[in-house]
N, C-alpha and C positions, 0 to 999 in steps of 0.2 A: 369472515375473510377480511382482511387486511386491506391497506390503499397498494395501489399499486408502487412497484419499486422504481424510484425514477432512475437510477442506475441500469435499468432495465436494454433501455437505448444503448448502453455503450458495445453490450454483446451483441445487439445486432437486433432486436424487438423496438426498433421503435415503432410500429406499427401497433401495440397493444395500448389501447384507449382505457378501456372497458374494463371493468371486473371479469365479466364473462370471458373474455379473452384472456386473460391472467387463470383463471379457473380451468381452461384449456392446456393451457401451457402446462400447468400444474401435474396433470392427470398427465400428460405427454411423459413428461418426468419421473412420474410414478409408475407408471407401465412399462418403457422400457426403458431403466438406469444406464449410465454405465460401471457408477459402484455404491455400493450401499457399506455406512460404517454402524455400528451398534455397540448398545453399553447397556447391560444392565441394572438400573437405577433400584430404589428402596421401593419393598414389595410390590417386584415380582412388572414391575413396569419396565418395559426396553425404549431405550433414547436412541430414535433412530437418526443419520441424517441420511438422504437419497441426493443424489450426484448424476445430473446429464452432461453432458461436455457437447458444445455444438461448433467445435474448431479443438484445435489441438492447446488452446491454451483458455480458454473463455467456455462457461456453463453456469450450473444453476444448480443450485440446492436446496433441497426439501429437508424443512427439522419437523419432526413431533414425534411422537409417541407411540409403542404398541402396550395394548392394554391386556390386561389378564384374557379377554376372549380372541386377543390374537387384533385385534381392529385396530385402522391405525387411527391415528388424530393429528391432522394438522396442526401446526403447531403457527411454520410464520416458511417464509423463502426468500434467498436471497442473490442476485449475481454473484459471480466471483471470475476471475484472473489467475491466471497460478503461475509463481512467479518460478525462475530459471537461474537465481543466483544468489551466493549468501550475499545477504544485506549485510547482518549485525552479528557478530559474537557474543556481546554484552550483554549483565542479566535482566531475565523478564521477569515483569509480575505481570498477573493475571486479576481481573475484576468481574465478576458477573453483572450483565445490564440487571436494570431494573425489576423491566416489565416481563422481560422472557426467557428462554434457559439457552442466550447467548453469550460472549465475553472479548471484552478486552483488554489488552494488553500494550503495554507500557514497558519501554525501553527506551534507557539512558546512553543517546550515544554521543560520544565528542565527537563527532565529527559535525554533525548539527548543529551542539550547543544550545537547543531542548529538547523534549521528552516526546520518545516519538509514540502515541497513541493510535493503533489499530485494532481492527475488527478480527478477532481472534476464526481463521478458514477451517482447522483440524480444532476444532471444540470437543468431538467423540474421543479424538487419541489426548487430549490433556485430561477427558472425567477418566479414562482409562485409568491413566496415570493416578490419577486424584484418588480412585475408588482399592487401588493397589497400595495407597499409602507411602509412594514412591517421590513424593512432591516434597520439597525442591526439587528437580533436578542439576547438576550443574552438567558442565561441558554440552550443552543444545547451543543451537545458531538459529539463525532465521532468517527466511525469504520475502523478506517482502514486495510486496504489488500494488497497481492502485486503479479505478477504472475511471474514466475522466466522462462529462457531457458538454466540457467545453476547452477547447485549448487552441495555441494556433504557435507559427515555423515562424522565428525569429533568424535571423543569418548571425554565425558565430560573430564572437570578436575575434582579429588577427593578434594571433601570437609566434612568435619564432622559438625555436628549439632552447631557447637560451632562455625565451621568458618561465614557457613550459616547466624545466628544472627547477625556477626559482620558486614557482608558485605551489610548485610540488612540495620544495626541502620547506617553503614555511608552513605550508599546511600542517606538515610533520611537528615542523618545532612548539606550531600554536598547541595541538594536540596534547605534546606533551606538557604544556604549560598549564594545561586544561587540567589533566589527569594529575599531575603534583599539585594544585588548585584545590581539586577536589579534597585530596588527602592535608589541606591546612597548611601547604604552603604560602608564605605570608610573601615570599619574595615572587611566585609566581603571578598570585592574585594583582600582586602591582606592577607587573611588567604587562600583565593582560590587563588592568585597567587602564595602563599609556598607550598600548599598544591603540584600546580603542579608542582613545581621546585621538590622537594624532590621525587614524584613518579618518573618523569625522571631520575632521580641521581641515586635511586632503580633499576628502567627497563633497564639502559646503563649498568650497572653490571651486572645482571641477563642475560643478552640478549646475552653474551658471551658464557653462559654453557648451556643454557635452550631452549628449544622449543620456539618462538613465542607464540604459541597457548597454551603453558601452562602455559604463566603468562598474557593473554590477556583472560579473559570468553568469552564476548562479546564485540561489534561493530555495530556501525552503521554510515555511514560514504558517502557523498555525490559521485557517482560516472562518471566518463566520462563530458560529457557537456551538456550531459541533465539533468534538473535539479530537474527532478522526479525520477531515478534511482540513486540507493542505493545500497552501497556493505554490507553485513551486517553479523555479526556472530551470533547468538542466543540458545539460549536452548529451545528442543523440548520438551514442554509440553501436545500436543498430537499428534496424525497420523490418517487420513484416507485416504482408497484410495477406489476412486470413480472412476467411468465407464462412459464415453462419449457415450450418447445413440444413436451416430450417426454412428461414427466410433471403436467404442469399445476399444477406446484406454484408459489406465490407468491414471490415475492422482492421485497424492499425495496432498491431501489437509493438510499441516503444523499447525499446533497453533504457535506460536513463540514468547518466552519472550527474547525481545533483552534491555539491561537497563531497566530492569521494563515498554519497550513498549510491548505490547502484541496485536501481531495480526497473520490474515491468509495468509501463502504463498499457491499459485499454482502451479504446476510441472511436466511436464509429466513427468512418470515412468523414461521413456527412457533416459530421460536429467538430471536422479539424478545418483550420484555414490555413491556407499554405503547405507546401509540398514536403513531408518529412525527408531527411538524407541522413547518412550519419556523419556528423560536423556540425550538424546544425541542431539547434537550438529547440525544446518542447517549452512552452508557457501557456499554463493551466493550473486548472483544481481537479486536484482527485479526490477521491475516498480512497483510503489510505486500508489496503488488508496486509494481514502478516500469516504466515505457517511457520509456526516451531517444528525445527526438524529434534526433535526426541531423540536419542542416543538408541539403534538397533531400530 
């Protein structure tokens, strides 16, 4: 058996110390799911993963194995979130961990401006895919989501309808300057290299009188040494808070538009400071999951 998952808390377990108590939980999940995915692997072995949902967006998943006498085997488990909006269009690659038969995935989005790395949720429906010989796929999107243990409600900055337009038409043009970039334009790479000299020159003046956080909106930014946690600033475009039907603990499900990325955080109550609205501001660290929606 494993350490316990400290993500655990954000679904609403913070009360689980103990292995024993994770060992419980476990068996809870494996008795009565709410969906079980399977793949049959190389002789005659099925990869299972098992799925509790203890809110309508937040639960728990069991990976291992059933063996030729039918037995299952633990394998490893992990929180999850399920996110409610395409994130990304952009292509994914896929990597398998290490140590165990999990995967992540990597996706190049301009909107970012790095490589967003997550924790691969539908793992069964990508071996599916893999075992059908059907990989690449192209035309897939993705949802991404993330579950936070610590974050807290920043107050927007003020902008008026005029600024709004502007911040919007340049995000677009950076975008594009990005993606001609990519492809070896020589004229774009040195408009986006002035581009950020000149905002630097602006933020080292400003940064003397002004708040951080009032000349920065948002962020998203790679953090610690794992390479799927993310510190990240964003604008709350919606709030719910939903009920762990096990332990009744609260959770704040996020909407979160961080640079035109839009996805869901996870949070228990407990571990936010400050009153989430939509207007207002999430600043935290998540662990960062994704679902490839597969085509059918």
């Amino acid at each position: 058996m494993r350490h316990l998952h400290k993500y655990l808390r954000a679904i609403g377990f913070s009360n689980i110390k103990k292995r024993k108590d994770l060992i419980e939980l476990i068996k809870m999940v494996v008795s009565s799911p709410t969906n079980k995915n399977y793949v049959t692997k190389d002789e005659n072995i099925i990869q299972v993963e098992i799925c509790k949902e203890f809110t309508s967006s937040v639960g728990m998943s069991i990976c291992g194995e059933y063996d030729e006498n039918d037995v299952f085997n633990y394998e490893y488990s992990y929180p999850f979130i399920k996110g409610t909006t395409i994130s990304s269009r952009e292509d994914i690659s896929i990597e398998r961990h290490g140590d165990k038969e999990s995967y992540a995935g990597i996706c190049d989005d301009i909107k970012i401006g790095v490589s967003l790395i997550f924790y691969l949720q539908n793992m069964i429906d990508y071996l599916k895919e893999q075992s059908q010989g059907k990989l690449p796929i192209n035309n897939t999107s993705l949802t991404l989501s993330g579950l936070s243990i610590q974050g807290s409600i920043i107050l927007p900055v003020i902008k008026n309808e005029k600024q709004v337009k502007k911040y919007k038409q340049a995000a677009i043009n950076r975008n594009h300057l990005i993606a001609a970039a990519r492809r070896g334009d020589e004229e774009a790479i040195e408009s986006l290299t002035l581009e950020d000299i000149d905002t630097y020159t602006v933020l080292s003046k400003k940064i003397l009188k002004e708040d951080v956080f009032s000349l920065v909106d948002t962020y998203f930014m790679p953090y610690g040494i794992e390479c799927d946690k993310y510190s990240i600033l964003g604008e709350i475009e919606a709030c719910y808070l939903q009920k762990n039907s096990v332990t009744e603990e609260e959770i704040y499900v996020l909407t979160i538009n961080c640079n035109d990325l839009i996805f869901d955080v996870g949070i228990n109550k407990k571990d936010l400071w400050g009153e989430p609205k939509p207007g207002r501001r999430f600043k935290g660290i998540v662990w960062l999951q994704g679902y490839i929606n597969f085509p059918n």
